[in-house]
C-alpha positions as CSV (number, residue, x, y, z in Angstrom):
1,X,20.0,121.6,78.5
2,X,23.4,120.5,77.3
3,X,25.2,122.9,75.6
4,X,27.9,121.5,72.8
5,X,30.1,122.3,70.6
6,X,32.0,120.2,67.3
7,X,34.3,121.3,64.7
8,X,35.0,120.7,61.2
9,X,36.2,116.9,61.7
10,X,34.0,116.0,64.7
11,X,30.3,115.8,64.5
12,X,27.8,117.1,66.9
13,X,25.4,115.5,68.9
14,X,22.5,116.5,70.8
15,X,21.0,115.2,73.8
16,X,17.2,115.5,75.2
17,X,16.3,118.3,77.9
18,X,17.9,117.3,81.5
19,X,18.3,118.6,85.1
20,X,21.7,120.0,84.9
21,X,23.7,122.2,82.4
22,X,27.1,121.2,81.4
23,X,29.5,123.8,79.2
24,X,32.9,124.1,77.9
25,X,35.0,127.4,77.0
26,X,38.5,127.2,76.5
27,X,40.4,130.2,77.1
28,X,43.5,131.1,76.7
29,X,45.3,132.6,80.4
30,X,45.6,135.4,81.3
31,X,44.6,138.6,79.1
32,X,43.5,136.1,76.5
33,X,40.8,137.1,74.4
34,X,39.7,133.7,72.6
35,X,36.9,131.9,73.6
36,X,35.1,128.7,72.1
37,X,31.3,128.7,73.5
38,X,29.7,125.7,73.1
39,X,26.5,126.1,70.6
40,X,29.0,128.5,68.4
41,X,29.6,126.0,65.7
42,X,31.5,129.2,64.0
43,X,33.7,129.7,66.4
44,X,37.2,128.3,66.4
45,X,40.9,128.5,68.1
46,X,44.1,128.4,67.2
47,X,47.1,128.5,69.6
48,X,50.9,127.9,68.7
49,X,52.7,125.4,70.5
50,X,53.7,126.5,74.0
51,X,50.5,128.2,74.6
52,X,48.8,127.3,78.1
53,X,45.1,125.9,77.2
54,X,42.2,126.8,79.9
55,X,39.1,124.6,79.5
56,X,36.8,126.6,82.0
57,X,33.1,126.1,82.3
58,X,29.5,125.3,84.1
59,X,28.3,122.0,85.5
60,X,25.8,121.6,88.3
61,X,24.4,118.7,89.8
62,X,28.2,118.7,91.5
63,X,29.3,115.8,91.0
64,X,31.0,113.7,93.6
65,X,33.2,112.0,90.9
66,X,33.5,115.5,89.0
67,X,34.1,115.9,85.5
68,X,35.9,113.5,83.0
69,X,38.6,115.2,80.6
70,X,38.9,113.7,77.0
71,X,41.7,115.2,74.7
72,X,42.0,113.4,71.3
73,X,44.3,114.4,68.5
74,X,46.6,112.9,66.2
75,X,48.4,110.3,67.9
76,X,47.3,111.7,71.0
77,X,45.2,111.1,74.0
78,X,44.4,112.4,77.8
79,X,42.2,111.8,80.1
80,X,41.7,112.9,83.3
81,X,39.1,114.5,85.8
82,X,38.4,117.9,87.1
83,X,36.3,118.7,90.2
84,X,33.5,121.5,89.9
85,X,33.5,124.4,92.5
86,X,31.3,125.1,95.1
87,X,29.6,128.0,92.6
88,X,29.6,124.9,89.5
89,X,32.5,126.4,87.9
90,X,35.6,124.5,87.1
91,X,38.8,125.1,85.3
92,X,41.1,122.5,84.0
93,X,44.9,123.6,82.3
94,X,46.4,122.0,79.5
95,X,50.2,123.1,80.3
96,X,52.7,124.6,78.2
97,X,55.2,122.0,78.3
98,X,51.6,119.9,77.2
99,X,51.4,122.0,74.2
100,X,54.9,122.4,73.0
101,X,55.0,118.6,72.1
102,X,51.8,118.7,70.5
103,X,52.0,117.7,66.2
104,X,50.0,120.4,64.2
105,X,46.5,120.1,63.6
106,X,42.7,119.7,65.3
107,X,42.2,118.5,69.3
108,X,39.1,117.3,70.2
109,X,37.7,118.7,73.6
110,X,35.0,116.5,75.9
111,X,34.0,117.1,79.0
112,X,31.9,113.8,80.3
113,X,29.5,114.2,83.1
114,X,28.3,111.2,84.9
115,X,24.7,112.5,85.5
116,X,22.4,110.6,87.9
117,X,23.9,107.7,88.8
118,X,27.2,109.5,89.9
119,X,29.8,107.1,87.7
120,X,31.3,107.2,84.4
121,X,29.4,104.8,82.2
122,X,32.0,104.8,79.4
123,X,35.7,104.4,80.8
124,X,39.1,103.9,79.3
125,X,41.3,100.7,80.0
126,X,44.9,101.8,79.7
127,X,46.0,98.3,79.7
128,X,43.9,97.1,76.5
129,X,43.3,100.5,74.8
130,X,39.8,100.1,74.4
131,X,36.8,101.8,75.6
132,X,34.3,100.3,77.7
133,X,30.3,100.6,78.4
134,X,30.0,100.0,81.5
135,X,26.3,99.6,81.3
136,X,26.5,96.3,79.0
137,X,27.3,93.1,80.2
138,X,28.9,94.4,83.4
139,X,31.2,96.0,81.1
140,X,32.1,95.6,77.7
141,X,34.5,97.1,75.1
142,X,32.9,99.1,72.3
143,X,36.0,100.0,70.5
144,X,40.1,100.7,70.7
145,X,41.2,104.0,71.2
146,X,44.9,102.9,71.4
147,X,46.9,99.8,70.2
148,X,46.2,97.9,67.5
149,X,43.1,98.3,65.6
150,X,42.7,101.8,67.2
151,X,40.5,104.6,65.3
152,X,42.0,107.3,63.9
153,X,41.7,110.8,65.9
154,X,38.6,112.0,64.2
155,X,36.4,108.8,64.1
156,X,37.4,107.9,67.7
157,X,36.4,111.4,69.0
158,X,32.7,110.6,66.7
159,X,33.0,107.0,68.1
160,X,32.9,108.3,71.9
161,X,30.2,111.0,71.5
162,X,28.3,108.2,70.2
163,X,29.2,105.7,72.7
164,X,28.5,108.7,75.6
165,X,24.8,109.5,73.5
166,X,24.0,105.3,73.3
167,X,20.4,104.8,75.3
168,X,21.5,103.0,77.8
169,X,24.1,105.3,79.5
170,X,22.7,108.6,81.1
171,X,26.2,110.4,81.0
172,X,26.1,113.4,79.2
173,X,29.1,115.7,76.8
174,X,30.0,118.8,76.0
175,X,32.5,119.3,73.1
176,X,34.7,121.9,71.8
177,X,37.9,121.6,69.9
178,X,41.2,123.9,69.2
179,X,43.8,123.8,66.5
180,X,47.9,123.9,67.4
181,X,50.6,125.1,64.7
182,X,54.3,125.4,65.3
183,X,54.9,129.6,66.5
184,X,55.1,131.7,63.8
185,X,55.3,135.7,63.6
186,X,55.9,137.4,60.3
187,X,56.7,141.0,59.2
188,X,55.0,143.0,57.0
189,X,57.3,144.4,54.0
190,X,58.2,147.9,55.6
191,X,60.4,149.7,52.8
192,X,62.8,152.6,52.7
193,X,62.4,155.2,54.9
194,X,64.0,159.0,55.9
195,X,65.8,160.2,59.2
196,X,63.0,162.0,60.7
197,X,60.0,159.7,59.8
198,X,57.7,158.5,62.5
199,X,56.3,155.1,61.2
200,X,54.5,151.8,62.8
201,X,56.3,148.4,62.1
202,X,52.6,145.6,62.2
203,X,53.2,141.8,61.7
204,X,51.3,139.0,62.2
205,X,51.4,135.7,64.4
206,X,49.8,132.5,65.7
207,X,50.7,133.1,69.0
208,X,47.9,133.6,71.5
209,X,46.5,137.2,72.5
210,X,48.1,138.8,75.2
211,X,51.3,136.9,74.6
212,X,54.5,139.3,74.7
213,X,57.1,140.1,71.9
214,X,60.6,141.8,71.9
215,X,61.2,144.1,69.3
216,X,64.5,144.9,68.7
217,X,65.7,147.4,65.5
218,X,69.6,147.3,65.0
219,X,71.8,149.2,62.6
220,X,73.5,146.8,60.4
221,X,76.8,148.5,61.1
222,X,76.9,148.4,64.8
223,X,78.9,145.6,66.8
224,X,80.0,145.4,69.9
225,X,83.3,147.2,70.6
226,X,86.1,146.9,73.0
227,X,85.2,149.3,76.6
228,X,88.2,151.9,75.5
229,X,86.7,151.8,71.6
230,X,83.2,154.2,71.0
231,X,80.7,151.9,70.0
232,X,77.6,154.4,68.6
233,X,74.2,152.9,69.1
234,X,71.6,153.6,66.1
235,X,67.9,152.1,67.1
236,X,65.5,151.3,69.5
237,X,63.6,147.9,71.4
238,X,60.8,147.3,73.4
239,X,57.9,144.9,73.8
240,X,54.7,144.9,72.4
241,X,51.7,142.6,73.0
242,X,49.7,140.4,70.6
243,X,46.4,141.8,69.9
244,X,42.9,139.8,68.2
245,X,43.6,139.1,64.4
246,X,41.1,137.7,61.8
247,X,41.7,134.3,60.2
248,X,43.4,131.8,63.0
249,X,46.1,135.2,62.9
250,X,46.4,137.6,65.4
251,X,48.5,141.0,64.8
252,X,51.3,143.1,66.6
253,X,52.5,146.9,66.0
254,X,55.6,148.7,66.9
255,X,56.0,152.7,66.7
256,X,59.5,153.9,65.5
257,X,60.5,157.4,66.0
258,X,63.6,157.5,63.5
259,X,64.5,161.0,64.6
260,X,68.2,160.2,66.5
261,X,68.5,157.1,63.9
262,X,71.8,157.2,61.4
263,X,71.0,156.9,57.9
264,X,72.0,152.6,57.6
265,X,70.2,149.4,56.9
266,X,68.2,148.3,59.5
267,X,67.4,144.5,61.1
268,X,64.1,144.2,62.9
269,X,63.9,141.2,64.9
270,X,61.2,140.1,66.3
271,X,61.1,137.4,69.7
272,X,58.7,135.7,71.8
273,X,59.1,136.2,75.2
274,X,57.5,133.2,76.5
275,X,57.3,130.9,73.3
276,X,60.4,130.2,71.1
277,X,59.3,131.7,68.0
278,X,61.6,134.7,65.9
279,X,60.9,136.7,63.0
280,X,62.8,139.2,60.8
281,X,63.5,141.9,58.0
282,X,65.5,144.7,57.2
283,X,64.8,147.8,56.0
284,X,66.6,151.0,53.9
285,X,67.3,154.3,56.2
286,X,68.0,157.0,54.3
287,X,69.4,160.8,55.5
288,X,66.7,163.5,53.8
289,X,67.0,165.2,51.1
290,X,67.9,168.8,51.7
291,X,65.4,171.0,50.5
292,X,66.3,173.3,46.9
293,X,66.4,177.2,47.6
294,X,64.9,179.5,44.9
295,X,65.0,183.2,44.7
296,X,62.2,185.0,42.9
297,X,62.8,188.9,42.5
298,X,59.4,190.8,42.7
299,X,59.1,194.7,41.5
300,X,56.3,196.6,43.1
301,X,54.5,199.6,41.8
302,X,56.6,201.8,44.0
303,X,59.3,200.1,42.4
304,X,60.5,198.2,45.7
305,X,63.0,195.6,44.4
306,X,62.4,192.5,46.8
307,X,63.8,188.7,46.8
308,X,61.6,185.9,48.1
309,X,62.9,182.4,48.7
310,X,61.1,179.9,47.4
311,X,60.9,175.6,47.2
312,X,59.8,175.6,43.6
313,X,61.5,175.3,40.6
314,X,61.6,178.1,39.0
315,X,60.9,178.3,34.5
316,X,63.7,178.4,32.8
317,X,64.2,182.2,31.7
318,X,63.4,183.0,28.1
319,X,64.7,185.8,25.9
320,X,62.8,188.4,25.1
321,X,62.4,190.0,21.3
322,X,63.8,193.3,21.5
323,X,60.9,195.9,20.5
324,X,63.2,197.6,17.7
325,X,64.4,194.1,15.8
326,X,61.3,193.9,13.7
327,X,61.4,197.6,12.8
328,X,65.5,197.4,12.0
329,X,64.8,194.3,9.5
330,X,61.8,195.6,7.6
331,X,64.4,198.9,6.9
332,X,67.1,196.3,6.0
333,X,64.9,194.4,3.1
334,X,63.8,198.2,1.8
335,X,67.0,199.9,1.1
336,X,68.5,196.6,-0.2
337,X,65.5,196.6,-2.5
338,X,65.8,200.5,-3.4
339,X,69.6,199.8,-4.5
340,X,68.5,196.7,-6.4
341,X,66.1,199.2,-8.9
342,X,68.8,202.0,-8.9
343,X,71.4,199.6,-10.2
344,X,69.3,198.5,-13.0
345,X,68.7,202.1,-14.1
């Protein structure tokens, strides 16, 4: 059974039950974690320009001519053949310096297999553009890829899956496709922090999963100084790798121990190693608050006077009615009162 895979622009196909299985994943090298298996019409990948593409999969019959290569985007086109392995496997790379010229947007994937009769009935001719069926007339053109009159990117890609599905061919496809957008890495908003804090700067990027950033973290106020002059160093660097993400956006992390940090502003910078991409943000340092001594006096029942620091504010003291001031006044108003009735009499 062939197994297939379309996206979004391109539609899918299917093709009766047949004597061979053909299947496309395309990986990204390495550590890579994103795969597109054919049948998953929910999967999908995204890569930035620069990233490798590995189109790796399973065809037996092993094919003497081996496997025909279609790549179709906007205002692009490749073609070319991979041979299958001895175990059915085969591997074809789309290189970096492939990738970095590539305009944003979708890339159509198929992998032709020439089936029984051991050619390719549909074939490109690079001199008129068009595509031909080699199984009509001795050969005839169906449609133009290239040159005038050509289709655009997604109804060519529709056009050839239907020329490769036509009746009269016994050639058979698999499909997958993969998105491309210029590098990209952003920062999350990180705010102010204290000498001492332990925190964990996280971003985001397009760049592929396993791919390797520098992150460096500079004091604003350090520049480089003369060899007799003392230059103080205040932050750290290292190099992080980019982990799965959700939504065409994988993620990053850095842990910062600010402990032998001056209080300054900050610039993070963020680099890729092996793709030109940069990203950056600054952030607020501040020295720690010291910490606000109380004393609170304590009397025992033995009368043991004690003091006990403390971190809390303390009331603010409030004066107490002395115990005779009531009895003082009351007197006060009665001989006042007394006199008053003498000095009538």
């Amino acid at each position: 059974m062939i197994m297939m895979n379309g996206h979004s622009l391109f539609a899918r196909y299917g093709c009766g039950t047949l004597f061979f299985m053909l299947c496309a994943v395309i990986l990204l090298p390495a550590s890579a974690a994103i795969t597109i298996t054919p049948g998953d019409s929910g999967s999908s990948s995204a890569i930035a320009n620069g990233d490798p593409v590995f189109i790796r999969g399973i065809a037996t019959g092993h094919p003497q001519s081996g496997l025909q290569v279609w790549i179709i985007g906007y205002n692009y086109l490749k073609i070319d053949t991979v041979q299958v392995n001895a175990d059915n496997t085969y591997s074809y790379e789309l290189k970096s310096s492939e990738t970095l010229g590539l305009a944003s947007g979708q890339y159509l994937v198929i992998i032709q297999h020439p089936m029984m009769n051991g050619q390719f009935d549909i074939v490109y001719n690079p001199t008129t553009g068009g595509v031909i069926n080699r199984q009509l007339g001795g050969g005839t053109t169906i449609f133009q890829l290239t040159g005038p009159g050509s289709l655009q990117s997604p109804d060519a890609g529709n056009a050839l899956m239907r020329a490769i599905n036509s009746q009269n061919v016994d050639d058979s496809f698999s499909t997958v496709s993969f998105f491309v957008s210029s590098p990209e890495t952003l920062i999350k908003p990180i705010g102010t922090k204290y000498v001492g804090d332990s925190f964990t700067i996280t971003g985001s990027t397009n760049l592929a999963v396993g791919d390797t950033l520098m992150v460096e973290i500079v004091s604003s106020s350090f520049k480089p100084t003369q060899k007799a002059q003392s230059g103080e160093f205040s932050g750290s660097s290292g190099t992080v790798q980019v982990m799965p993400g959700t939504n065409g956006y994988n993620r990053w992390s850095f842990d910062v121990d600010s402990s032998t940090f001056n209080p300054d502003e900050y610039v993070v910078k963020v680099s890729g190693v092996t793709v030109d991409v940069t990203g950056s943000t600054t952030f607020i340092l501040l020295e720690r608050p010291p910490m606000t001594m109380e004393t609170i006096t304590v009397v025992t029942t033995s009368g043991t006077v004690s003091a006990l620091p403390s971190t809390l504010p303390l009331p603010a003291p409030t004066t107490q009615k002395s115990p005779l001031l009531f009895p003082l006044i009351t007197c006060s108003i009665a001989i006042v009162a007394v006199a008053r009735v003498l000095a009538k009499k």
